[in-house]
C-alpha positions as CSV (number, residue, x, y, z in Angstrom):
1,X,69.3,121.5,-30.8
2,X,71.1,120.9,-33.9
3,X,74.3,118.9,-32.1
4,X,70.9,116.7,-30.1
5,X,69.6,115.9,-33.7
6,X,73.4,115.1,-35.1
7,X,73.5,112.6,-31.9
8,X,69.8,111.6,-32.7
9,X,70.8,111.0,-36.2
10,X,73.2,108.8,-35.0
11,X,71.3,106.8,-32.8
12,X,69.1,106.3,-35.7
13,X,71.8,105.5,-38.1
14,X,72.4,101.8,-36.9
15,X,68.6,101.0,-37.0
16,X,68.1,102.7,-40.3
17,X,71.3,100.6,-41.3
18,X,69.8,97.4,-40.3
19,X,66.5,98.7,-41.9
20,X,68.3,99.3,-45.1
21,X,69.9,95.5,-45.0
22,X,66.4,94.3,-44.0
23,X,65.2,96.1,-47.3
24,X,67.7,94.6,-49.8
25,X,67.5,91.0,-48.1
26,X,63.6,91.3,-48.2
27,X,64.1,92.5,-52.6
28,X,66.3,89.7,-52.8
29,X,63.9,87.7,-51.6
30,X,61.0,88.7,-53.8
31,X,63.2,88.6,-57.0
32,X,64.5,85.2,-55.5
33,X,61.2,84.0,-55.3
34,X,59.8,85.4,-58.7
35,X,62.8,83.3,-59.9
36,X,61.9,80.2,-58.5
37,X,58.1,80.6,-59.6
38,X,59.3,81.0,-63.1
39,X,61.8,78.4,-62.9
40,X,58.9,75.9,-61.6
41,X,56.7,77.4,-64.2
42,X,59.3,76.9,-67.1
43,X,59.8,73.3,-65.9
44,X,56.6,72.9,-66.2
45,X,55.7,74.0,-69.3
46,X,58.5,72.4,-70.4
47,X,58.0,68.6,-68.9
48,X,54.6,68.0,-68.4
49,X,53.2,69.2,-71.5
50,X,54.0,65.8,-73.4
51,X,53.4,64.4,-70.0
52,X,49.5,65.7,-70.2
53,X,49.1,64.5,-73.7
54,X,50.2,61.0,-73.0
55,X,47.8,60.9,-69.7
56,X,44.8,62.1,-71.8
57,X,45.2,59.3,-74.6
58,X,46.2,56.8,-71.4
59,X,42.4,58.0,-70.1
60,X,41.0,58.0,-73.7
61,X,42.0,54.3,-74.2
62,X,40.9,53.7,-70.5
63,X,37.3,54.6,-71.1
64,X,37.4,52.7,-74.4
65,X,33.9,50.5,-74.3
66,X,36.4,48.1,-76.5
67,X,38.3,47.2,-73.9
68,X,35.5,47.2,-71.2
69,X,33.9,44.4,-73.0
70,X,37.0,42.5,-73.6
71,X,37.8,42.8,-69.7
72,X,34.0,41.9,-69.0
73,X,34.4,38.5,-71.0
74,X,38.3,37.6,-71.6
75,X,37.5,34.5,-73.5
76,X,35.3,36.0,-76.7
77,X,37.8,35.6,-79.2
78,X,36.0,38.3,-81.0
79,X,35.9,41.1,-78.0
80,X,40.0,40.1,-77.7
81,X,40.6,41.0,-81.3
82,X,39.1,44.1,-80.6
83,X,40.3,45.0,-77.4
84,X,44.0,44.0,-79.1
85,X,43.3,46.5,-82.2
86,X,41.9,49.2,-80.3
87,X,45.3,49.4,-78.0
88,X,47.6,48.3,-81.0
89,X,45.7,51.8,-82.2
90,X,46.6,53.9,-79.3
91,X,50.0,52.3,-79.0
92,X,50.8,54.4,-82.3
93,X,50.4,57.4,-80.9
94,X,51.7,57.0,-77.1
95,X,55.0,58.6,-77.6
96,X,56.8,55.5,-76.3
97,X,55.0,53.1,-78.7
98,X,53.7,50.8,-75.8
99,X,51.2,50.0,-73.9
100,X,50.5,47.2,-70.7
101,X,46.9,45.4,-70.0
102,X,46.7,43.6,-67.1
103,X,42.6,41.8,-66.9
104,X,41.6,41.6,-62.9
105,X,39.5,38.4,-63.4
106,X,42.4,36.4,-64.6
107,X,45.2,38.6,-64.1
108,X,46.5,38.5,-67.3
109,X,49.0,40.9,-68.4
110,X,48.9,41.8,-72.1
111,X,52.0,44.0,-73.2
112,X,53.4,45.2,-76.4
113,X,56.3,47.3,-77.7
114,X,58.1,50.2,-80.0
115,X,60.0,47.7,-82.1
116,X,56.0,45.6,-82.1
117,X,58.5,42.9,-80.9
118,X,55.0,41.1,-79.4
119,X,52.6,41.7,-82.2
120,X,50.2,38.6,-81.8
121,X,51.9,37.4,-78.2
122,X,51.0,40.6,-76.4
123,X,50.0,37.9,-73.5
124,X,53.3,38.0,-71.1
125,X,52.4,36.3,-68.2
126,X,49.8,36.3,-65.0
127,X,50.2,38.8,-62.0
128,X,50.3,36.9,-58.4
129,X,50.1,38.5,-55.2
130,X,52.3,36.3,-53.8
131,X,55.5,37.8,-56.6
132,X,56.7,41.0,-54.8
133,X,57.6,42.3,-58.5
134,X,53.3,42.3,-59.0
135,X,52.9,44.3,-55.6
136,X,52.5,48.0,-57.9
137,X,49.2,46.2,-60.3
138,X,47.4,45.5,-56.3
139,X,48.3,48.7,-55.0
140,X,47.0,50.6,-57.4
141,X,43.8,48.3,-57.7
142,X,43.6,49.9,-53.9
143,X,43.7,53.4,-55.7
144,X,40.4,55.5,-57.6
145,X,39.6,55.4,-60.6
146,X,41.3,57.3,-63.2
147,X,45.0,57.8,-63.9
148,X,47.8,57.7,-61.2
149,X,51.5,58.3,-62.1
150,X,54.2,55.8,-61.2
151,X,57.6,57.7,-61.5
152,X,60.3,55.1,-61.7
153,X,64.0,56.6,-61.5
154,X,66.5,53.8,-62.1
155,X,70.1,55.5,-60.6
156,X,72.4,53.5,-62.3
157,X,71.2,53.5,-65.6
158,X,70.3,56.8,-65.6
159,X,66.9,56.4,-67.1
160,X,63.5,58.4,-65.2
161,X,60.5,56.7,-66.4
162,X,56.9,57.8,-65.3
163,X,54.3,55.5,-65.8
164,X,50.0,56.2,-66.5
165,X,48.5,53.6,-64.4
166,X,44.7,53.6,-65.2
167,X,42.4,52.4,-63.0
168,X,39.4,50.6,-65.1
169,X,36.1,50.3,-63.0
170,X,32.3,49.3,-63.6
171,X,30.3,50.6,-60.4
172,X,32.4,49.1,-57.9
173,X,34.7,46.4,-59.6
174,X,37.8,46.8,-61.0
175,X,37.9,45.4,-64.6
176,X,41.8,46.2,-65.0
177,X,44.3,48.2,-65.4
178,X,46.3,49.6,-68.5
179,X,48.3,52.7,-69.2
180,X,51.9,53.2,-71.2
181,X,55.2,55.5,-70.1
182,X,57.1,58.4,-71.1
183,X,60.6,58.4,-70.7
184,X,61.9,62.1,-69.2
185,X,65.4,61.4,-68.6
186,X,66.7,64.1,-71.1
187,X,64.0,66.7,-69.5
188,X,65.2,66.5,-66.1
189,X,68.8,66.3,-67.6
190,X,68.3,69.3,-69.4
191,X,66.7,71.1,-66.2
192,X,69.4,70.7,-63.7
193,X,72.5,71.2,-65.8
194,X,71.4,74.7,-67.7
195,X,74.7,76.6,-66.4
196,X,73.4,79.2,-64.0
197,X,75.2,81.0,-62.0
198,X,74.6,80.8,-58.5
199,X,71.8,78.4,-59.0
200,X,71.6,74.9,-58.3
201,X,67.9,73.1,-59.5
202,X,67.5,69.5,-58.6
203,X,64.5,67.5,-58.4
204,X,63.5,65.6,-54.8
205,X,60.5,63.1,-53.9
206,X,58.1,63.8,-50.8
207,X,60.5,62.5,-48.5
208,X,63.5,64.7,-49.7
209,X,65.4,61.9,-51.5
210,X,67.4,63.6,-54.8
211,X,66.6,62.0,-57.9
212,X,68.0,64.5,-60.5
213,X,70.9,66.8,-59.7
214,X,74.4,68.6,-61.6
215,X,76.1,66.1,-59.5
216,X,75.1,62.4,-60.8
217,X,76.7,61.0,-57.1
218,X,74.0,62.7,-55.7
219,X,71.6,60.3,-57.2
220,X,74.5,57.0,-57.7
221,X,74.2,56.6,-53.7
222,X,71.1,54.9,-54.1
223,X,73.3,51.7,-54.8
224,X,74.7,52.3,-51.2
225,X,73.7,51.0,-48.0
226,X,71.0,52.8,-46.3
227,X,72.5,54.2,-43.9
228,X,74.9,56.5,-46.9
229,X,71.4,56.4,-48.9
230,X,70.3,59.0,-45.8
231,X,72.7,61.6,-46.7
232,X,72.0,61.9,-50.4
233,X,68.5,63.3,-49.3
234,X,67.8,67.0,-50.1
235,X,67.7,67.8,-46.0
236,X,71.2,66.0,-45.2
237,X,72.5,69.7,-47.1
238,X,70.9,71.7,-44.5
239,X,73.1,72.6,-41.4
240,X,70.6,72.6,-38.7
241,X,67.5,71.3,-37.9
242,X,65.5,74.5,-37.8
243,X,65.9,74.9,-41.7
244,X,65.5,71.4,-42.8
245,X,61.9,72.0,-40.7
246,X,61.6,75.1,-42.2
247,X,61.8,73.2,-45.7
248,X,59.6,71.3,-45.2
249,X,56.8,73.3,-44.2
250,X,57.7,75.0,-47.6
251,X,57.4,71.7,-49.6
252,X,54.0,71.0,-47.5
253,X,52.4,74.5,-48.5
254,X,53.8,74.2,-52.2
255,X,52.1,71.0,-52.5
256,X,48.9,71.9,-51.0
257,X,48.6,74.1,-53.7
258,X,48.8,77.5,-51.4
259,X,51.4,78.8,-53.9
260,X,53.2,77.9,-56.9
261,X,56.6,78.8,-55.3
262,X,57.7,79.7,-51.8
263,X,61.3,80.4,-50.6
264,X,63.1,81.4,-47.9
265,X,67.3,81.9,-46.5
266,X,68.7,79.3,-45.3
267,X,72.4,77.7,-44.0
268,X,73.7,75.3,-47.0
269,X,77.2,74.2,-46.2
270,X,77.9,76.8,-44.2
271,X,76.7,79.5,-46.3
272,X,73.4,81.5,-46.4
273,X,71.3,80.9,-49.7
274,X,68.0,81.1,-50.7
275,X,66.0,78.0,-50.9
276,X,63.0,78.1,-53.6
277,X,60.4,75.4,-53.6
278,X,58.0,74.5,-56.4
279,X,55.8,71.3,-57.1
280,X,55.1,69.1,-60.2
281,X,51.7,68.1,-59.0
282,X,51.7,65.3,-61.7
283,X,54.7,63.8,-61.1
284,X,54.4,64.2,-56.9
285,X,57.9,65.8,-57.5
286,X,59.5,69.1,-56.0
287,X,61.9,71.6,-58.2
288,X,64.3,72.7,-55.2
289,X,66.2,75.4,-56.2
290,X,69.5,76.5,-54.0
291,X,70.8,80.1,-54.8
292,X,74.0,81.8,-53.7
293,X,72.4,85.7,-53.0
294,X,76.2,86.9,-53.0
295,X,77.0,84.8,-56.5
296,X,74.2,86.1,-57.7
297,X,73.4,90.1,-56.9
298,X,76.4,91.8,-55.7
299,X,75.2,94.0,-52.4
300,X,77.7,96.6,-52.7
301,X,75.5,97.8,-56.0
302,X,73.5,98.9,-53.0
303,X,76.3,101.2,-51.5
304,X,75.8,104.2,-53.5
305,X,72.2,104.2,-52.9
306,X,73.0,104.1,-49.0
307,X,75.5,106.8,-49.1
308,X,73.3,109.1,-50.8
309,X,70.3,109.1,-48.8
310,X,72.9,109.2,-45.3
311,X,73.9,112.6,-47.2
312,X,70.8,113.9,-47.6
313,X,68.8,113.3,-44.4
314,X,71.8,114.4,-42.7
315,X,71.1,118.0,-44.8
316,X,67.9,118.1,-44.0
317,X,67.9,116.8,-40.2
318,X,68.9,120.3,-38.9
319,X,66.5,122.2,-40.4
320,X,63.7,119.9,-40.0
321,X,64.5,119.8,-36.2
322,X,64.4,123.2,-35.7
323,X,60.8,123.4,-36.4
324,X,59.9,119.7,-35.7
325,X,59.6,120.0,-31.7
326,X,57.1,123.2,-31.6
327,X,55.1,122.2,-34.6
328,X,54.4,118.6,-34.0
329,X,56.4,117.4,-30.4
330,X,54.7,120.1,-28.0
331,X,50.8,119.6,-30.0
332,X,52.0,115.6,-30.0
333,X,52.8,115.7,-26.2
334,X,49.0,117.4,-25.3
335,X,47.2,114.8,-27.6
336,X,49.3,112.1,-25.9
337,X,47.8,113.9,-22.6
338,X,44.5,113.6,-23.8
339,X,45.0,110.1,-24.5
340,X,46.2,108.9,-21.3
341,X,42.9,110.9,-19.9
342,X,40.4,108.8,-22.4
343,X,42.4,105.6,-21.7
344,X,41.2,105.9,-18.0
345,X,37.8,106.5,-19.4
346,X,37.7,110.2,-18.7
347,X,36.6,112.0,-22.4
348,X,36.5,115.1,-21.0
349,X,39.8,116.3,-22.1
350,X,39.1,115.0,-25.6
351,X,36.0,116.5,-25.9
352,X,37.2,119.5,-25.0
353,X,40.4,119.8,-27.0
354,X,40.8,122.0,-30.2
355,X,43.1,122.1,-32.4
356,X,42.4,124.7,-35.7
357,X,45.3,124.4,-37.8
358,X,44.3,122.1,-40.8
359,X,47.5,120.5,-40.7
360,X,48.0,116.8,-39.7
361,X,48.4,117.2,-36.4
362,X,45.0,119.6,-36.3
363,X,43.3,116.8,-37.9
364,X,44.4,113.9,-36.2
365,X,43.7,115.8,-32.9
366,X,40.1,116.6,-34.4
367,X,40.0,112.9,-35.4
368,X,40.5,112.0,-32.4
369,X,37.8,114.7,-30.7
370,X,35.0,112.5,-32.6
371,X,36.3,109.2,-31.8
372,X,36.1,110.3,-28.4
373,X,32.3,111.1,-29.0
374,X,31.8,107.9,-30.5
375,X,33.5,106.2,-28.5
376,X,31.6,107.6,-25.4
377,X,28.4,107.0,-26.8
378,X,28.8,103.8,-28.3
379,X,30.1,102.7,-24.8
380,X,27.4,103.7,-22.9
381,X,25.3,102.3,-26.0
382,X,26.6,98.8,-25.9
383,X,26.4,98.8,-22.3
384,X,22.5,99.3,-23.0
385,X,22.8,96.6,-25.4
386,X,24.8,94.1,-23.3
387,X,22.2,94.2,-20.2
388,X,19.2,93.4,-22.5
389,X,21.3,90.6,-24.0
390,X,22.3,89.0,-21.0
391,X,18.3,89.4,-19.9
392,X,17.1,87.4,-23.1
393,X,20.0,84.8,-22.8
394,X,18.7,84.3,-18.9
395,X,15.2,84.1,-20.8
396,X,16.3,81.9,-23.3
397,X,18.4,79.5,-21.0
398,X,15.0,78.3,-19.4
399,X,12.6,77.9,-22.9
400,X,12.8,75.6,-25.3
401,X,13.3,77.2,-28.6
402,X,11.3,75.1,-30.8
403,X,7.6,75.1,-28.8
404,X,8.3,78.6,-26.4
405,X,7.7,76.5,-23.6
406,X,10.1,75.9,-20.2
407,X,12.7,73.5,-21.2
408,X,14.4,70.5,-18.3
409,X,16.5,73.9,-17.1
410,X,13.7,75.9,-16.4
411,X,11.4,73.3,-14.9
412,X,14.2,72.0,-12.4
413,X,14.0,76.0,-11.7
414,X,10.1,75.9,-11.3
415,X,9.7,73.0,-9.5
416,X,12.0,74.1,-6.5
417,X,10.2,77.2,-6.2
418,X,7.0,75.4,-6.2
419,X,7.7,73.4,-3.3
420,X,6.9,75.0,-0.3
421,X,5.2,72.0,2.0
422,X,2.9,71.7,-0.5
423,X,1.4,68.4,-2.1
424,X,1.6,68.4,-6.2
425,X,0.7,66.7,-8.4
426,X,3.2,65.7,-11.3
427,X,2.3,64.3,-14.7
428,X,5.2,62.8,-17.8
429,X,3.6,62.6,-20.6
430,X,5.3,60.9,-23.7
431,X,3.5,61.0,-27.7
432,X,2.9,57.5,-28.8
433,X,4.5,55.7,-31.7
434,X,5.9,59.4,-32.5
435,X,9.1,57.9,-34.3
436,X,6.1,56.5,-37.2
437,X,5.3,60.3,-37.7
438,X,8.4,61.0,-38.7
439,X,9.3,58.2,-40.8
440,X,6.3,58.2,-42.3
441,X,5.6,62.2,-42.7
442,X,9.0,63.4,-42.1
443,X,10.9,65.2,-39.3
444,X,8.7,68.4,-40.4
445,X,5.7,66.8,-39.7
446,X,7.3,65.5,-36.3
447,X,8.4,68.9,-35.4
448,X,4.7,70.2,-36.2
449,X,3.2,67.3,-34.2
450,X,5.9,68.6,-30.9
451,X,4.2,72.3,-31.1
452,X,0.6,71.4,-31.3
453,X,0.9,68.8,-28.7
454,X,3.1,71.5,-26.2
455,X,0.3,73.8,-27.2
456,X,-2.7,71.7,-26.3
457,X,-1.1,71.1,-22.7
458,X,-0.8,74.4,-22.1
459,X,-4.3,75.4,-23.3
460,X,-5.6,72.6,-20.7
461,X,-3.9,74.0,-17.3
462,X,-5.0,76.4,-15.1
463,X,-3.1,79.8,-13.8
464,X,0.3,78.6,-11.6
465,X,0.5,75.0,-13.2
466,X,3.3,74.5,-15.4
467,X,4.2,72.6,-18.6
468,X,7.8,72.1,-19.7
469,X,9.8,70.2,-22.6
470,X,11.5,67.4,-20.8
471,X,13.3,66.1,-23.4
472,X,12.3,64.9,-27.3
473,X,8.6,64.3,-27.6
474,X,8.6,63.9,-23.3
475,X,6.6,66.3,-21.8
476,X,6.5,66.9,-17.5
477,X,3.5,69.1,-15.8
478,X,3.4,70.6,-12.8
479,X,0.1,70.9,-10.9
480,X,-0.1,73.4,-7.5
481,X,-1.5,71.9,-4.6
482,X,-3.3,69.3,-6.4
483,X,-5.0,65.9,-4.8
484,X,-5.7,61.3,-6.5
485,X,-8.7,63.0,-8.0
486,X,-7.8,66.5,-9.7
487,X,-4.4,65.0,-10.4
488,X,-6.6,62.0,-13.1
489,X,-8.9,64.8,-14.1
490,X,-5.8,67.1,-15.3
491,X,-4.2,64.2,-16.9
492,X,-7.7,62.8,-18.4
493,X,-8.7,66.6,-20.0
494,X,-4.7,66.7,-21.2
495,X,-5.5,63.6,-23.0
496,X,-8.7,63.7,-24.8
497,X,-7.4,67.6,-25.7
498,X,-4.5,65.6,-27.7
499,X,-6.8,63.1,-28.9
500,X,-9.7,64.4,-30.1
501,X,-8.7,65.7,-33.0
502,X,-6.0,65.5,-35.5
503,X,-3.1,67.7,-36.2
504,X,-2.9,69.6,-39.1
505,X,0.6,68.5,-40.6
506,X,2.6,71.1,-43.1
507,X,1.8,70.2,-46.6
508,X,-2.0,69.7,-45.8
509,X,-1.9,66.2,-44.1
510,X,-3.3,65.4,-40.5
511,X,-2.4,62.7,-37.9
512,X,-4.3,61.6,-35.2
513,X,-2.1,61.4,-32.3
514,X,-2.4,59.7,-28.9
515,X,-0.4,60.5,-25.7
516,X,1.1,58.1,-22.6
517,X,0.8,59.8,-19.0
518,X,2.5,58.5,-15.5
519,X,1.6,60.6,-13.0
520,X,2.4,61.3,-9.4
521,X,1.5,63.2,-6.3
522,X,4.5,64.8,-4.4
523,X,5.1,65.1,-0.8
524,X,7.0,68.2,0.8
525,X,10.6,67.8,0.8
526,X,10.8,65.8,-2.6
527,X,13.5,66.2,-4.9
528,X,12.7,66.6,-8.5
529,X,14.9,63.4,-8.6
530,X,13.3,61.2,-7.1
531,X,9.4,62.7,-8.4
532,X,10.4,62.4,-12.0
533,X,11.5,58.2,-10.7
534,X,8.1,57.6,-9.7
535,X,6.4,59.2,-12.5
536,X,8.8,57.8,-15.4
537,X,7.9,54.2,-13.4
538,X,4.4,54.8,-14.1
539,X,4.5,56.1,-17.3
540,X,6.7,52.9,-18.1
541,X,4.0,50.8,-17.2
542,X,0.8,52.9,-18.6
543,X,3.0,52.1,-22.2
544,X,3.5,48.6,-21.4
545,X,-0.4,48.3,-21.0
546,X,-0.6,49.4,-24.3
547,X,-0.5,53.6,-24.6
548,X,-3.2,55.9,-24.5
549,X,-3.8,55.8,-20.9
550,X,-2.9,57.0,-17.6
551,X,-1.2,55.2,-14.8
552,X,-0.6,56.7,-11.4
553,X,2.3,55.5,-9.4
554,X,1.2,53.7,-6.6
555,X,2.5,49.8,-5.1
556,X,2.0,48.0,-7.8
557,X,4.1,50.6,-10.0
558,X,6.7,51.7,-7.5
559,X,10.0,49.7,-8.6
560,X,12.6,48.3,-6.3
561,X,12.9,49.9,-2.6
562,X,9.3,52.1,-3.5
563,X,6.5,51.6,-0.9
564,X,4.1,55.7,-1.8
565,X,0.5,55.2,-2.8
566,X,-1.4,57.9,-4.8
């Protein structure tokens, strides 16, 4: 036994190895992606703090009824002097000393700076649609209201700019659009060149381009042709297209706000690193973050730790053995029994099993005693249930559920059973003018007026004739073995039992309410078809004579190719 459980500790030595690797990857990964949460976190807190500030005055001086009035009438010297000292106010407290105006109506752009180098000039000059240099004023007229960011990165100068473009708007028309920038060159600077090592932050757009990194010729090869331009994106470091998909469905779940960070290894340059993602909502950025694992945490700190526990399961692995196969293999093997026995839906081995020792074993096999009672009776319970469901859905499939009477299903049903080589009589009966109840009660009141009127029918026909929803406020009755003269008496009494009196409408109201019937008598071997033809025809005309009244189908009703009298 011992020299089987040596072997069997062998065999389970490479899968606890890989285990154990799968353990410190999957640390490594958590404290990786802590990291990167924290990293996103810090950059932040550190960036976007002055960044919030300087959108919240941008929206302050954007809701400014001073400027709203100046935009409303440009040319009242007064409202401009205003409208100039109000942003000549705000201007002193932007943290880049400027502002821009630009007026929809005339398209006048109004502009001042930090050195007040345009104090009583702050006109500059008139946006066109036709200068390509104007195209950002009309896209973001296409924008909301509110603030949107603009983050211009200029490569070669090394400058990152991001601009508050506010959207003015009264109800639906855009008065303008002002707003001011803050210069975060030395932020970003500061982010990606903190010596880490191991760790490589830069900062990408939505489509992956770099626009801060350690290494400025990732950012200089903007100034290239396009085709170089490709490679300087963040997925051009990526080996293989698996990961650079794998990115970015992180940088999609980031920026959907599903988590602050998310990270995961992948192949950079031939070597496996971690990959953390975050997202500066405001600036529609991503903080990618590349760490070398190895750089970082030496695995063979994890060596030791390995070693020992080897050592001490293979200690314990005899003795444990010795008593593992009678106390828990031989009671495992009869529960397994059991099993196999209730999987094939016999529970009388389970039922009949016991097991008294109190230890887990005893009580999983005693657990499983009662599942197998529960499970046996729920079984033959939902069996019980499932035959009474399947009745009422049958039921249900041939009512209509709002006035309990047959629905188009069930009628279809009725009729063909009603058939046999017997004349019927058939009447459609539509409620006049019934969209005016709803639009001038409400759909309550319509469905109100639908149950009464179903009710009424149903109170007016005799044992074996049938009424049925056809469809809206249609209605179609069948009449057994009816004749010209009972088939007008049925639809006359159906009438005057709608008409007669008013329905009582929720809320206390009544409406008087008047019914349309075409009506025809069927001949054996009919199809419900061609019945419901001649009596829609009919019914078409008794409403183009002017509602409330009952045509039968006969010659003069029978369209196109129809020759039956009634």
């Amino acid at each position: 036994m011992l020299i089987l459980v040596l072997l069997g500790f062998a065999a389970v030595a490479v899968p606890a190895y890989a285990a154990f690797n799968w353990i410190v990857a999957s640390t490594v990964v958590q404290l990786g992606t802590l990291f990167a949460e924290k990293q996103v976190l810090y950059d932040r807190h550190r960036g976007l703090e002055a960044l919030m500030r300087e959108v919240s005055l941008a929206e302050a001086l954007a809701g400014s009824q001073s400027i709203r009035d100046w935009a409303n009438d440009e040319s009242n010297e007064n409202l401009k002097r205003r409208g100039i000292a109000e942003l000549e106010h705000f201007r002193q407290s932007f943290a880049d000393k400027s502002y821009f105006f630009v007026i929809d109506a005339s398209g006048n752009y109004y502009f001042n700076d930090a050195a007040n180098a345009y104090a009583g000039s702050q006109f500059r000059y008139t946006v066109n649609p036709d200068n390509p240099r104007d195209a950002w004023y009309y896209a973001t007229v296409q924008l909301g209201e509110g603030c949107h960011l603009n983050v211009d990165n200029d490569a070669n100068l090394r400058v990152t700019k991001v601009w508050m473009n506010c959207v003015i708007r009264e109800g639906r028309r855009v008065l303008g659009i002002l707003g001011t920038g803050i210069d975060l060159t030395s932020f970003i600077q500061e982010v990606v060149n903190v010596p880490q090592v191991g760790v490589t932050s830069m900062f990408v757009d939505r489509q992956g381009a770099v626009q801060a990194h350690r290494d400025q010729d990732m950012v200089d090869l903007r100034s290239l042709t396009a085709e170089m331009s490709a490679k300087r994106t963040v997925y051009s470091m990526l080996d293989n297209a698996g990961d650079r998909a794998a990115l970015q469905a992180l940088m999609d779940e980031v920026a959907a706000g599903d988590a602050v960070a998310k990270s995961r290894f992948m192949t950079v340059s031939g070597r496996q690193m971690l990959v953390g993602v975050g997202y500066l909502d405001r600036l529609g950025w991503f903080n990618v973050t590349l760490m070398d694992v190895d750089a970082i945490i030496d695995r063979r700190l994890f060596l030791p730790i390995g070693l020992l526990l080897a050592a001490m399961m293979g200690l314990t692995a005899a003795i444990l053995m010795l008593v593992f196969n009678r106390q828990v293999l031989d009671r495992l093997k009869r529960l397994e029994g059991v099993v196999r026995s209730a999987r094939q839906g016999d529970y009388g081995p389970a039922l009949s099993m016991g097991d008294a020792r109190q230890d887990e074993v005893g009580r999983l096999s005693a657990a499983f005693t009662e599942m197998a009672v529960s499970v046996a009776d729920h079984t033959r319970l939902l069996e019980a249930r499932v035959r009474e469901r399947t009745e009422a859905l049958e039921t249900l499939a041939f009512r209509d559920a709002q006035t309990g009477i047959a629905n188009r299903r069930g009628f279809v049903a009725a009729y063909a059973d009603a058939m046999a080589g017997q004349r019927h009589g058939l009447l459609l009966v539509d409620i006049d003018h019934f969209k005016s109840v709803n639009d001038n009660f409400g759909h309550a009141a319509g469905d109100a007026v639908i149950i009464e009127v179903a009710r009424r029918i149903v109170d007016c026909l005799g044992q074996g004739n049938i009424c049925a929803r056809w469809g809206g406020d249609e209605f179609i009755v069948l009449l057994q073995h009816s004749a010209p003269n009972l088939l007008r008496a049925a639809a006359a009494g159906i009438m005057a039992a709608i008409s007669d009196r008013p329905v009582q409408l929720p809320g206390g109201g009544q409406a008087m309410v008047t019914i349309s019937v075409g009506a025809c008598l069927t001949e054996p071997g009919d199809t419900i078809e061609t019945v419901t033809e001649m009596a829609d025809a009919a019914l078409y005309m008794a409403k183009g004579e002017g509602r409330n009244r009952v045509v039968v189908f006969g010659p003069e009703v029978a369209p196109a190719g129809e020759s039956r009298t009634a």
